[in-house]
C-alpha positions as CSV (number, residue, x, y, z in Angstrom):
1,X,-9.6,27.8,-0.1
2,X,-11.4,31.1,-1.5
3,X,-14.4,32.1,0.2
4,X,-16.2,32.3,-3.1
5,X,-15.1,28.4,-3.6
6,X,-16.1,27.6,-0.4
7,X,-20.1,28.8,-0.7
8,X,-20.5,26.9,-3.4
9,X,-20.6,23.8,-1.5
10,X,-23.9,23.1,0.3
11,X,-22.4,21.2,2.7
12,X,-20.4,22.8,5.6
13,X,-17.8,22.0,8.0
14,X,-17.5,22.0,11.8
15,X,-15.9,20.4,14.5
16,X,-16.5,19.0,18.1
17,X,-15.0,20.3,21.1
18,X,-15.3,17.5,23.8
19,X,-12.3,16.0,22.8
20,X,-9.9,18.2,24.2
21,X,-11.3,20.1,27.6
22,X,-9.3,24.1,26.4
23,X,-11.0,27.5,27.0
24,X,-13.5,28.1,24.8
25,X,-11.7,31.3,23.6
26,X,-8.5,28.7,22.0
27,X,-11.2,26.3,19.7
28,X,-12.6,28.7,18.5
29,X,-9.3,30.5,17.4
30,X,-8.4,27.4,16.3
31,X,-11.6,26.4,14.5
32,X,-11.3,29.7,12.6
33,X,-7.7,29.9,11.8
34,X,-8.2,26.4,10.2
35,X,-10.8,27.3,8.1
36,X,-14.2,26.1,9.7
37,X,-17.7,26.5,9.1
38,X,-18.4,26.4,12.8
39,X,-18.9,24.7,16.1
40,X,-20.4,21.4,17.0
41,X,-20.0,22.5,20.9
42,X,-20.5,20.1,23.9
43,X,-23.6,20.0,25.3
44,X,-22.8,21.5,28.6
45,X,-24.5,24.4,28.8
46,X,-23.3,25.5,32.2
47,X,-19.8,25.9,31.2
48,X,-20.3,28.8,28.8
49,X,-21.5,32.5,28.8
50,X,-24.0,32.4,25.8
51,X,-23.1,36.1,25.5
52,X,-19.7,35.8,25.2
53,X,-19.9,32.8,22.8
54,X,-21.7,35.0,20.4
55,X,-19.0,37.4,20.6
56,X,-16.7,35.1,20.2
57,X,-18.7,32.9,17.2
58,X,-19.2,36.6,15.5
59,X,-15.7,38.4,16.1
60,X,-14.0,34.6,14.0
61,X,-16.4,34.3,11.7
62,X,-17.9,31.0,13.0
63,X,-21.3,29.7,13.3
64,X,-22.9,27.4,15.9
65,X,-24.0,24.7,13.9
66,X,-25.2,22.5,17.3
67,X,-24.4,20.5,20.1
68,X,-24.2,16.8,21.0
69,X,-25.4,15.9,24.2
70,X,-22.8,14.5,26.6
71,X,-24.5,11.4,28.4
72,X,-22.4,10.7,31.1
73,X,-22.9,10.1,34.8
74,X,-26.9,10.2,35.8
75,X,-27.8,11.4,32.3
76,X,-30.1,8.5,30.5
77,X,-33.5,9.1,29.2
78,X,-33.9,5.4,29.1
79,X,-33.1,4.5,32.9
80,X,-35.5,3.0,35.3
81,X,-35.8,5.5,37.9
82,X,-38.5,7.9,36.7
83,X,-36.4,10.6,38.7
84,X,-33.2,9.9,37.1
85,X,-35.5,10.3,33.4
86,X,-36.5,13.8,34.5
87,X,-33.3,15.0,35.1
88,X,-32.2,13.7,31.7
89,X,-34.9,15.7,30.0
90,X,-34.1,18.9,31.7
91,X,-30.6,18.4,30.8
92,X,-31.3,18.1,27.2
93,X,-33.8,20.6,26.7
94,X,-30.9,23.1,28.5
95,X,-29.0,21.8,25.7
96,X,-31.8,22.6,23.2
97,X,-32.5,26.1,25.3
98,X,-28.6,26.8,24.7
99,X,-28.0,26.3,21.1
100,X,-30.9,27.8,20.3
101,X,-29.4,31.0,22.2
102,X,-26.5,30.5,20.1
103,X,-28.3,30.8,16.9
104,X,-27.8,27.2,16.0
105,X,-29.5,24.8,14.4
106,X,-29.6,21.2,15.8
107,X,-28.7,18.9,18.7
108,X,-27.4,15.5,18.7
109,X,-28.9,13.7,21.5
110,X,-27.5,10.1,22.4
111,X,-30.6,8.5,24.0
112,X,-28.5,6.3,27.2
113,X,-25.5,6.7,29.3
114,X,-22.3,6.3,27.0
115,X,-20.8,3.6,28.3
116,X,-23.9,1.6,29.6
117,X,-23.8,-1.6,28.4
118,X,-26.4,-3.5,31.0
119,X,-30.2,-2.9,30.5
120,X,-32.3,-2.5,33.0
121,X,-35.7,-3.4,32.0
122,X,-36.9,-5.5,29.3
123,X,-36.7,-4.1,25.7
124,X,-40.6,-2.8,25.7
125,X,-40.1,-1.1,28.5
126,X,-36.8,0.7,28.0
127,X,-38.2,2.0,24.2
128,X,-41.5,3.3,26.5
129,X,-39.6,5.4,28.9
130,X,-37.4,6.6,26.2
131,X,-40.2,7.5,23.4
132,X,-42.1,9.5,26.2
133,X,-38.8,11.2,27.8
134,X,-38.1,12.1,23.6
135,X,-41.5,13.1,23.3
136,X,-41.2,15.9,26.1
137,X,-37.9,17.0,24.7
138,X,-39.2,16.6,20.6
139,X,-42.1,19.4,22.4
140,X,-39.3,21.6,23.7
141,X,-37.0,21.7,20.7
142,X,-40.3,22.9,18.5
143,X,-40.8,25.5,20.7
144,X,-37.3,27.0,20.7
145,X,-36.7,26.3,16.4
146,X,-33.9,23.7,17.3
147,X,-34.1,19.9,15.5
148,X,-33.0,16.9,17.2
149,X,-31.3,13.9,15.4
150,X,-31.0,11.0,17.7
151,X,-27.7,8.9,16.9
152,X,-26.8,5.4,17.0
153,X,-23.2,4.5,18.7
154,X,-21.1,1.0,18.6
155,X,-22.6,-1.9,20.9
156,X,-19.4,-1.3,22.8
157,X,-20.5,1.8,23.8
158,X,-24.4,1.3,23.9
159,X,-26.8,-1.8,23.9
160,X,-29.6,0.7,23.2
161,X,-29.6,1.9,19.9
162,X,-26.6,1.2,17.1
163,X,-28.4,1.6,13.5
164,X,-29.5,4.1,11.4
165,X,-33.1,1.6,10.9
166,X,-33.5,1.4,15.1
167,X,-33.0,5.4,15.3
168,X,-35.6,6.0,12.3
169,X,-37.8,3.3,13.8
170,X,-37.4,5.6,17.3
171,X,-38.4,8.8,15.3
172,X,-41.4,7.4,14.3
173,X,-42.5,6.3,17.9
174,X,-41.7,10.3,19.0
175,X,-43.0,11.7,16.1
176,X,-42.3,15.5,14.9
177,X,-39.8,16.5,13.0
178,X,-37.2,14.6,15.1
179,X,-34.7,12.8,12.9
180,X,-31.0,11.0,13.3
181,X,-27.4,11.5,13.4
182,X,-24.5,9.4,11.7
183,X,-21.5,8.9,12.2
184,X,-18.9,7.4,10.1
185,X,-17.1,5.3,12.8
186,X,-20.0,4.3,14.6
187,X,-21.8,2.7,11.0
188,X,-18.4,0.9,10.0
189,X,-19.0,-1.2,12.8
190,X,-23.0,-2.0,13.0
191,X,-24.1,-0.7,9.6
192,X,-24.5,-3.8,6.8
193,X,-23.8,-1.3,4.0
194,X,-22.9,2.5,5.6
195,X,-23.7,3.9,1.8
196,X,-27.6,2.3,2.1
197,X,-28.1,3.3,5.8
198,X,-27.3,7.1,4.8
199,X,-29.8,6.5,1.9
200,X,-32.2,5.1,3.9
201,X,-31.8,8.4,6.6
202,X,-32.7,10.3,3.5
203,X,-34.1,14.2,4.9
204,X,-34.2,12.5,8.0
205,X,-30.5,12.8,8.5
206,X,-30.3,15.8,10.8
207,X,-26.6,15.6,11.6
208,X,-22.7,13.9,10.1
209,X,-20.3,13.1,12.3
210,X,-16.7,12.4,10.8
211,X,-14.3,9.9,11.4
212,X,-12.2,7.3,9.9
213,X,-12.7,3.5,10.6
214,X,-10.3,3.9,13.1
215,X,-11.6,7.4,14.8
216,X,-8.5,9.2,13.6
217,X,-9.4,12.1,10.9
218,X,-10.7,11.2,7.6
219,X,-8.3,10.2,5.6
220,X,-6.1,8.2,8.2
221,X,-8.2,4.7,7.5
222,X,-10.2,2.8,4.8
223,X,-13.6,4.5,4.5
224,X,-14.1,6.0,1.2
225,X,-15.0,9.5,1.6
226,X,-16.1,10.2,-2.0
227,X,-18.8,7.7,-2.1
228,X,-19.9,9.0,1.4
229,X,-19.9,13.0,0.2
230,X,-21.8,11.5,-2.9
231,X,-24.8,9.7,-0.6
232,X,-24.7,12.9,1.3
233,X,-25.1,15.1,-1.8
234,X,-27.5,12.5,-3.3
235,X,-30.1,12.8,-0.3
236,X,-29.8,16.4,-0.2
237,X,-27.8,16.8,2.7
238,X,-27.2,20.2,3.3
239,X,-26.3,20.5,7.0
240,X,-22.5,20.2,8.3
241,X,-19.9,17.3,8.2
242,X,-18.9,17.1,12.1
243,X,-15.6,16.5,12.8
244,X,-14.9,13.9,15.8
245,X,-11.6,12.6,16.0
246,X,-10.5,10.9,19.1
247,X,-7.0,10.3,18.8
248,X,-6.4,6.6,20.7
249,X,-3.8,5.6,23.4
250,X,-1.0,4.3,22.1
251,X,1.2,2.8,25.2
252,X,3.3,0.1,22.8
253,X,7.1,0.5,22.3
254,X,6.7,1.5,18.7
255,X,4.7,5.1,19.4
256,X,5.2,8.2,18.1
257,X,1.9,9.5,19.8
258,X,2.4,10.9,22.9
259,X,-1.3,11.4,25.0
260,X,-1.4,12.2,28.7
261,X,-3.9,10.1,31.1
262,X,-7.3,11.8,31.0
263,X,-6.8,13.0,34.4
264,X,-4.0,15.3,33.3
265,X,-6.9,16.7,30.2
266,X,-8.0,19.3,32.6
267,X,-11.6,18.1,32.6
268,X,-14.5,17.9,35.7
269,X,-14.5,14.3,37.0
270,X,-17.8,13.5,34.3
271,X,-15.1,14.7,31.5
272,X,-12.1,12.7,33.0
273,X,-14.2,9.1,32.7
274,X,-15.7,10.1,29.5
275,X,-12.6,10.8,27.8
276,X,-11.1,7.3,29.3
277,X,-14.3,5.0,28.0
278,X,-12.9,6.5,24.4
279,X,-9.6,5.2,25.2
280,X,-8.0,8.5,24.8
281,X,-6.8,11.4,27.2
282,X,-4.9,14.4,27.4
283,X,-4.2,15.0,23.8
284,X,-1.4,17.7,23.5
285,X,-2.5,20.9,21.2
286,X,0.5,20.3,18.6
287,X,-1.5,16.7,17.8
288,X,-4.7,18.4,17.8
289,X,-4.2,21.2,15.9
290,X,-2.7,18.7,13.6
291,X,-5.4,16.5,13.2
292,X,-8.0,19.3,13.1
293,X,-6.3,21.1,10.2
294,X,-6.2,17.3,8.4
295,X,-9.4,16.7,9.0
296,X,-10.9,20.6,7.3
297,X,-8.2,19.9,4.5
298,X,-9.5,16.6,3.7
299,X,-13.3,17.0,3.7
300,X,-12.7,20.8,2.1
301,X,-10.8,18.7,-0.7
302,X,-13.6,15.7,-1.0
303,X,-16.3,18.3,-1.4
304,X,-14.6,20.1,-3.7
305,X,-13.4,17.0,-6.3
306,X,-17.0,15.8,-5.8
307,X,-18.5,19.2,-6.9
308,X,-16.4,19.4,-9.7
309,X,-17.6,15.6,-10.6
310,X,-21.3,16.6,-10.4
């Protein structure tokens, strides 16, 4: 697409990189060569040389948009051991410190462990020790120009919070200009009308994640992306669609998807488990560069058909 056509649309295009662990210096080729906006990166700030991600984000032509915080292992703002909390704010406002560094604007921040499904203290207090752990980190993230959007996951993956009215209903408790982060295949399952619930986000929608019903690339499934652009461009969205593809195991007879164990991705022990509680693994780069090109095509031609509607 022309780079004339492209600024045109308010709405930009990046990508996550937590779903395949690769050097940093192979997304962002990739992300470039396919045609991105920019980068999405995972919160882990000790991996990377902020330095040499500039040069890298500068030399392709990419921006940082953010990062999403990657709560696995002892990170949860909303656990019971007051120790165990303060270590979870540090970790985020590293996050905060690091995107900031990178020039970007925004970080996703799950609230609870991915994959913690048990609570562990009634429902008043977990929303106490998580407004105040999000109050120190909403402090932090005004002081280095970075905005946090809280996001709501499936119940399979969180008891904590799943809906775009329970993450609004959190920003009010922190106050600021905190706000929330959507995604696609996390409201097909716990949203009553995903159109409404990105209507009711409004300029409180800080972030987009993108995937199809069935976490494969838009496209692959049964949302329809026009009327999801349209709410976007309707509320004045003008931050970036995120894509977030996790390409599934598929062990049956019948496959023509071949996806190592997450041990063989290449990823710490944190990554290894993370990648497994998604119920996908070592995706090989021919399948990744495949689905990242579909997913830039697709949401480069929904944009464009629905800018040409308006």
């Amino acid at each position: 697409m022309p780079e004339e056509e492209r600024k045109t649309m308010a709405i930009k295009v990046s990508m996550h990189n937590w779903m395949r662990p690769e050097p940093i210096e192979r997304t962002i080729e990739r992300l470039s060569r396919l045609g991105y906006d920019g980068i999405e990166i995972s919160g882990e700030p000790g991996l990377y040389d902020v330095g040499h991600v500039r040069g890298l984000l500068e030399e392709h032509n990419l921006e940082c948009w953010g990062a999403v915080t990657l709560m696995m292992g002892a990170r949860d703002l909303c656990h019971e051991d007051r120790y165990m909390r303060l270590g979870s704010i540090e970790y985020v406002k590293d996050c905060l410190t690091f995107v900031s560094q990178l020039g970007g604007q925004i970080v996703t921040v799950v609230p609870s462990t991915v994959g913690k499904i048990t609570p562990m203290g009634s429902p008043a207090d977990e929303w106490r020790w998580c407004v105040e752990a999000l109050r120190e980190c909403q402090a932090h993230a005004e002081t280095v120009g970075v905005r946090i959007g809280l996001e709501p996951l499936n119940r399979f993956e969180t008891y904590f919070l799943n809906r775009c009215e329970q993450a609004l209903a959190l920003c009010d408790a922190v106050g600021g200009n905190i706000g929330v982060a959507l995604d696609t295949f996390h409201m097909n399952i716990e949203e009553a009308d995903l159109i409404d619930a990105i209507h009711q986000a409004g300029d409180r929608l800080v972030d987009f994640h993108v995937a199809d019903n069935n976490r494969m690339p838009p496209g692959h499934g049964a949302l329809d992306w026009t009327a999801i652009v349209r709410a976007l461009q309707t509320i004045g969205y003008e931050g970036h669609m995120t894509a977030e593809f996790v390409a599934s195991l598929d062990r049956s007879v019948i496959s023509d998807r071949e996806i190592g164990d997450a041990s063989e991705a290449g990823g710490s022990a944190g990554m290894e488990k993370f990648l497994r509680d998604h119920s996908t693994g070592a995706v090989p780069e021919v399948y990744y560069d495949r689905y990242a090109l579909e997913s830039v095509d697709y949401l480069r031609s929904v944009l464009a058909s629905t800018a040409t509607a308006v």
